[in-house]
C-alpha positions as a Markdown table, in Angstrom:
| # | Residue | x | y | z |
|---|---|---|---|---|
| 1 | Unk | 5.2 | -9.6 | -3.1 |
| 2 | Unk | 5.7 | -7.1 | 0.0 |
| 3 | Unk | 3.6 | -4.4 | 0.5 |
| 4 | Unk | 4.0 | -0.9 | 2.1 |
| 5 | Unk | 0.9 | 0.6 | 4.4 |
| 6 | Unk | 1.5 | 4.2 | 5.3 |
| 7 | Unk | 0.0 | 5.6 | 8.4 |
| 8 | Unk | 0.5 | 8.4 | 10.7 |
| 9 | Unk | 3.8 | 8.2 | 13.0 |
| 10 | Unk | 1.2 | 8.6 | 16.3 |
| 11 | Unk | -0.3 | 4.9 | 14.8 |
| 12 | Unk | 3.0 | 2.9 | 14.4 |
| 13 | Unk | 3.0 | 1.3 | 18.1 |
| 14 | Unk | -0.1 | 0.7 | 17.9 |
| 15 | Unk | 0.0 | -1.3 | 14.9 |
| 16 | Unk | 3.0 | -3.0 | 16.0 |
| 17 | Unk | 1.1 | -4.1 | 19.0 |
| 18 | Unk | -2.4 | -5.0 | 17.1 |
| 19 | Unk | -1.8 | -5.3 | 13.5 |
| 20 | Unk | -3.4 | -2.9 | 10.8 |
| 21 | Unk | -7.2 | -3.3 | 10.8 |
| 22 | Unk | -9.2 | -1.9 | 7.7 |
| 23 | Unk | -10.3 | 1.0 | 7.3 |
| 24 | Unk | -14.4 | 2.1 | 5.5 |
| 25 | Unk | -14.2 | 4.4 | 2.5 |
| 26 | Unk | -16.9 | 4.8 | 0.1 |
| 27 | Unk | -16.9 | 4.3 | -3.7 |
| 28 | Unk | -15.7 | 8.1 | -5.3 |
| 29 | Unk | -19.0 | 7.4 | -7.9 |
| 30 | Unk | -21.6 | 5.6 | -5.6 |
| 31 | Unk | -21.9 | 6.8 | -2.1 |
| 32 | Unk | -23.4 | 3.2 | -1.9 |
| 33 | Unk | -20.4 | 1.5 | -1.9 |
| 34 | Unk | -17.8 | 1.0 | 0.7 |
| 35 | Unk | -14.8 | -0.3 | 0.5 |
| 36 | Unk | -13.6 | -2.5 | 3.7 |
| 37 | Unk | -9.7 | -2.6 | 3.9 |
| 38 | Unk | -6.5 | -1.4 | 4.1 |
| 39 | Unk | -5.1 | 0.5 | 1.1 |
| 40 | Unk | -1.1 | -0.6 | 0.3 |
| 41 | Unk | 0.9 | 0.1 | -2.1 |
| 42 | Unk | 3.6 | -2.3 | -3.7 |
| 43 | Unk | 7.4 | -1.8 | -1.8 |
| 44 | Unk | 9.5 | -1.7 | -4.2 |
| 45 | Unk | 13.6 | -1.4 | -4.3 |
| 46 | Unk | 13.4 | 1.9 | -5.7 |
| 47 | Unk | 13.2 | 4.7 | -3.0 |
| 48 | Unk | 11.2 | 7.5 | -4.9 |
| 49 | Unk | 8.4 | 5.2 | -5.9 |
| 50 | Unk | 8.4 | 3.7 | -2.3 |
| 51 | Unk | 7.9 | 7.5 | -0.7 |
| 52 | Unk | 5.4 | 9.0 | -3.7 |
| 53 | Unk | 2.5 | 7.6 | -1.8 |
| 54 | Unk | 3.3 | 8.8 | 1.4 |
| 55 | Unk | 4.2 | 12.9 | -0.5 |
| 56 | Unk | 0.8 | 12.2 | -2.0 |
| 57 | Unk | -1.2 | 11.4 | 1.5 |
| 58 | Unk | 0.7 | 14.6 | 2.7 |
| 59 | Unk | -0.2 | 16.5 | 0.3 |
| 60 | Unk | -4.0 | 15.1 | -0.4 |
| 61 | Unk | -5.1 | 15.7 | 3.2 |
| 62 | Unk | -2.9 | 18.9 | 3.5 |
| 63 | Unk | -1.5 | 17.2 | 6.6 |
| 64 | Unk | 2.5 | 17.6 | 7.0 |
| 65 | Unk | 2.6 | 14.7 | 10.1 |
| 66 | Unk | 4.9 | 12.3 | 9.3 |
| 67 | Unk | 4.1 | 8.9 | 7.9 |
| 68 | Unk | 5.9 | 5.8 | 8.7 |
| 69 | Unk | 5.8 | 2.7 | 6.4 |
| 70 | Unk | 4.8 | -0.9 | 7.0 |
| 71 | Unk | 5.9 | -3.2 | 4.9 |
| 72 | Unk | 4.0 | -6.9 | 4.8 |
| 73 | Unk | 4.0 | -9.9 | 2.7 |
| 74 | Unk | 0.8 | -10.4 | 0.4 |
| 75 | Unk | 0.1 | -13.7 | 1.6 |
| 76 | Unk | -2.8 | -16.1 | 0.0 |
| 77 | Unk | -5.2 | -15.9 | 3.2 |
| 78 | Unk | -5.1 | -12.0 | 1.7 |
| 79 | Unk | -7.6 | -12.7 | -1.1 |
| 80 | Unk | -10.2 | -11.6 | -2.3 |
| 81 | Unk | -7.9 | -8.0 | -2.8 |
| 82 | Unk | -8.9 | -5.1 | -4.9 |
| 83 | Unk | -5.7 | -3.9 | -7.3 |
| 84 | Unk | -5.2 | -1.5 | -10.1 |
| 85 | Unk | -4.9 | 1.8 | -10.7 |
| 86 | Unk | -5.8 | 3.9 | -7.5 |
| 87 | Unk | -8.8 | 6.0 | -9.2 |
| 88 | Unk | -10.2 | 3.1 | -11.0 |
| 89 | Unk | -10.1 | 0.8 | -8.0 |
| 90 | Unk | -11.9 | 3.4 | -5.9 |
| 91 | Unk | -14.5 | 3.8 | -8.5 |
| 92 | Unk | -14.8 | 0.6 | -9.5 |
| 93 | Unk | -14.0 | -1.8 | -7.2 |
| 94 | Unk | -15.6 | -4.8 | -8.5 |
| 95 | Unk | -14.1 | -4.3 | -11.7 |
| 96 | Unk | -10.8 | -4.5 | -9.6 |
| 97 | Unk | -11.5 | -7.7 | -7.2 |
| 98 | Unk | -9.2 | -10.5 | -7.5 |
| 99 | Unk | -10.4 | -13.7 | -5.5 |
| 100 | Unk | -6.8 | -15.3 | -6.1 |
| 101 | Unk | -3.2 | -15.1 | -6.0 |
| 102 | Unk | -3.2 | -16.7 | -9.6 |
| 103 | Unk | -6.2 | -14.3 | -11.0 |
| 104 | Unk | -3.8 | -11.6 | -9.9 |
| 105 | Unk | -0.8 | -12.7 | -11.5 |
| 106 | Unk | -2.4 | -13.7 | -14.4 |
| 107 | Unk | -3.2 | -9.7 | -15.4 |
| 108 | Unk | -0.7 | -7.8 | -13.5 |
| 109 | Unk | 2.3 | -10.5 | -13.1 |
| 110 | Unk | 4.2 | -9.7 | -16.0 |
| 111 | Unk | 5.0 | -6.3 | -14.4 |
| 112 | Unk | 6.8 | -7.6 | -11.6 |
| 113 | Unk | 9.8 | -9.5 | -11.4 |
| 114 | Unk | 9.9 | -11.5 | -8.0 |
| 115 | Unk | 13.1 | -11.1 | -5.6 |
| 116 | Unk | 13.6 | -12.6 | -2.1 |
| 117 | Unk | 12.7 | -10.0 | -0.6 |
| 118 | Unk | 10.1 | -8.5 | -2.5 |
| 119 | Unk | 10.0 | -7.3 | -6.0 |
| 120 | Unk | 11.9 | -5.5 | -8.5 |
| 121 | Unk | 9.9 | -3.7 | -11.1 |
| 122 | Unk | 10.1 | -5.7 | -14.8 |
| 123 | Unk | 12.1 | -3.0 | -16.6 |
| 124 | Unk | 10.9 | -4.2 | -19.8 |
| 125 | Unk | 7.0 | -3.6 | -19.3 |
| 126 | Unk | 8.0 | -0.5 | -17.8 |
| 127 | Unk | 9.5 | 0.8 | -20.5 |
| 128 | Unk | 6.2 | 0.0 | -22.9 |
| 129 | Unk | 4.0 | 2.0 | -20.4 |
| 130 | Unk | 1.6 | -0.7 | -19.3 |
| 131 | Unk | 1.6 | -0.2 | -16.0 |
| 132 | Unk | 2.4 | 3.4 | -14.4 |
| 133 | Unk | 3.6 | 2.1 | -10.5 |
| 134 | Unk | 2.6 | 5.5 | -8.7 |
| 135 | Unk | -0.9 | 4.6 | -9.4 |
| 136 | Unk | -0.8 | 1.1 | -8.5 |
| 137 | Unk | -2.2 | 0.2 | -5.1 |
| 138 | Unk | -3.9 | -3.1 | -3.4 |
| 139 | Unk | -6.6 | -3.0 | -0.9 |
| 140 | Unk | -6.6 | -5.9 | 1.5 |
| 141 | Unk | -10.1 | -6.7 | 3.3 |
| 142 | Unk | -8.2 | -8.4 | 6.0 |
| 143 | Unk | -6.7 | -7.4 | 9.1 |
| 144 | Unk | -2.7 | -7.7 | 9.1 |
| 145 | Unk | -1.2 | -9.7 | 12.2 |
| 146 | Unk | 1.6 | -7.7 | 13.8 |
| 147 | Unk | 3.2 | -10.6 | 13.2 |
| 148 | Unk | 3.3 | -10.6 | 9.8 |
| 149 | Unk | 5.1 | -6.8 | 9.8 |
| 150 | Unk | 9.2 | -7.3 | 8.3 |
| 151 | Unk | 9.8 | -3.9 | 9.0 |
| 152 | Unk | 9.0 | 0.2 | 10.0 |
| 153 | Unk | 10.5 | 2.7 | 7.3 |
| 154 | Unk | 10.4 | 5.9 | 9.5 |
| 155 | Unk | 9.4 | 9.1 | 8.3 |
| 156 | Unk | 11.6 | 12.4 | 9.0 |
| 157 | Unk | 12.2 | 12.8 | 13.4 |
| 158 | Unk | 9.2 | 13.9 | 14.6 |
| 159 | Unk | 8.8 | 17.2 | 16.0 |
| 160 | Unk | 9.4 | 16.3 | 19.4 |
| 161 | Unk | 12.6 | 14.4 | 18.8 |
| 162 | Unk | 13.8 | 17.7 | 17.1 |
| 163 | Unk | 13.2 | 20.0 | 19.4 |
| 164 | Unk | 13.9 | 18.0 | 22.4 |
| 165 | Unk | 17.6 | 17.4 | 20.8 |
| 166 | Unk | 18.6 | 20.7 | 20.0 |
């Protein structure tokens, strides 16, 4: 399955060069709780869904920087992740830990259909409303090797570019 981790355009060499390190958030119930990890969302072949995230991050932190995607391979050295729906995974996250590739699948596998190069979403479980994609994200406690990066999707030019090409 890939993954896509938006950041802030300013981060993307830096990430390239070093790899995306997690990030400490705590628990939207229980100040208590942190979270450890980066937050991802599945890439998918379908354009809209891939760029809702990075609309809502815009939008959420009332910050119009642009984002730029990185898109990753869920790998088994990933696990334990936390998955489900966004609000229920940050309220609840050990309600939403999987220790295993096979855990996962076993409860959220029948809503995607694997490709080579990632995933398509299962049209049929979409249509029956199990699953709403938008509100699906991951949370990896690991650090992702640059290495592991297949590719950038680039947000609009950046300011700079614009003005500098004008």
């Amino acid at each position: 399955m890939l993954l896509i981790h938006w950041t802030k355009h300013k981060n993307t060499s830096d990430i390239l060069k070093n790899g995306i390190r997690p990030k400490r958030r705590t628990s939207e119930l229980d100040e208590k709780k942190v979270i450890k990890g980066i937050w991802c969302y599945p890439f998918t072949r379908n354009k809209s869904l891939n760029n809702n995230w990075k609309s809502n991050l815009k939008v959420w932190r009332q910050d119009l920087s642009n984002f730029n995607g990185i898109v990753f391979k869920l790998e088994d050295s990933d696990f334990p992740i936390y998955a489900g729906e966004f609000a229920a995974v940050g309220s609840f996250p050990e309600k939403s830990k999987y220790s295993s590739k096979e855990e996962f699948s076993k409860v959220y596998g029948k809503y995607f259909s694997p490709k080579e190069y990632g995933f398509e979403l299962n049209k049929e479980t979409l249509e029956e409303g199990g699953l709403d994609y938008q509100d699906f994200e991951i949370i990896i406690p690991n650090r992702i090797d640059p290495k592991r990066i297949i590719k950038v999707i680039k947000d609009r030019k950046t300011l700079a570019n614009k003005m500098y090409k004008s």
